[in-house]
N, C-alpha and C positions, 0 to 999 in steps of 0.2 A: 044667618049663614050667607049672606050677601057676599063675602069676601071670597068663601070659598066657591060661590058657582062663577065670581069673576075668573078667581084661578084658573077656572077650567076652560077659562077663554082660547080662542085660537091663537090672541097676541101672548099671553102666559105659557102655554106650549111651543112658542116660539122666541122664549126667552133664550132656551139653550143655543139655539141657531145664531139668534145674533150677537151672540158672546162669540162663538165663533168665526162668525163674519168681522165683526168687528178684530179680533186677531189677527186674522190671515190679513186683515186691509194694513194691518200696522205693520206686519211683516214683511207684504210688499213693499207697501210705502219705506219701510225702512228706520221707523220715526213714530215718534209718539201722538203728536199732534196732526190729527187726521181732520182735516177740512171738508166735513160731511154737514149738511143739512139735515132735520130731521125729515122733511120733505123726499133727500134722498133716501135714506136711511126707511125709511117706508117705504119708498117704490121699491128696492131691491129686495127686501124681506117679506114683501108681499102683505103687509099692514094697514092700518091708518095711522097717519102722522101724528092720532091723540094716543095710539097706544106705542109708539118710541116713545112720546112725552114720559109714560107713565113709567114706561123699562130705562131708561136713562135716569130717571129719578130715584129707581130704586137702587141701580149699581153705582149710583155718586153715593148715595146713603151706605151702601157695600163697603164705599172705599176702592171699589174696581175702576170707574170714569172720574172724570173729570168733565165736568159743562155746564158752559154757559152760554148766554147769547152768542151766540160764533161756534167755533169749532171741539171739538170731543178730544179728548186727552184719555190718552190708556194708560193707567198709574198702576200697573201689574208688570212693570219692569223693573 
């Protein structure tokens, strides 16, 4: 059950938030292509930068982001 008590992490509970964040940044922005670090992308969500790693990995596998070395792509438009 390893997976499941990761689940219950602080950064897995804070999956839905930066789906969130990450929308309202694209909405502001205007634009798909959001020039965000995962570095940023941690300090705002209040994280560690290994657990964006880990949620960026799962919403490319979604089909929700887009990333790679550089910047985040929101492909929900």
């Amino acid at each position: 059950m390893p997976a499941r008590s990761n689940c219950a992490s602080r950064s897995c509970a804070r999956a839905p938030t930066s789906r969130r964040w990450l929308l309202r940044a694209r909405d502001l922005a205007g634009t798909d292509d959001l020039q965000f670090t995962q570095e940023f992308l941690a300090e705002m969500l209040g994280v560690k930068r290994t657990s964006v790693t880990l949620h960026a990995r799962t919403l490319q596998q979604a089909g929700m982001i887009k990333y790679s070395r550089g910047p985040y792509s929101d492909h929900q438009s």
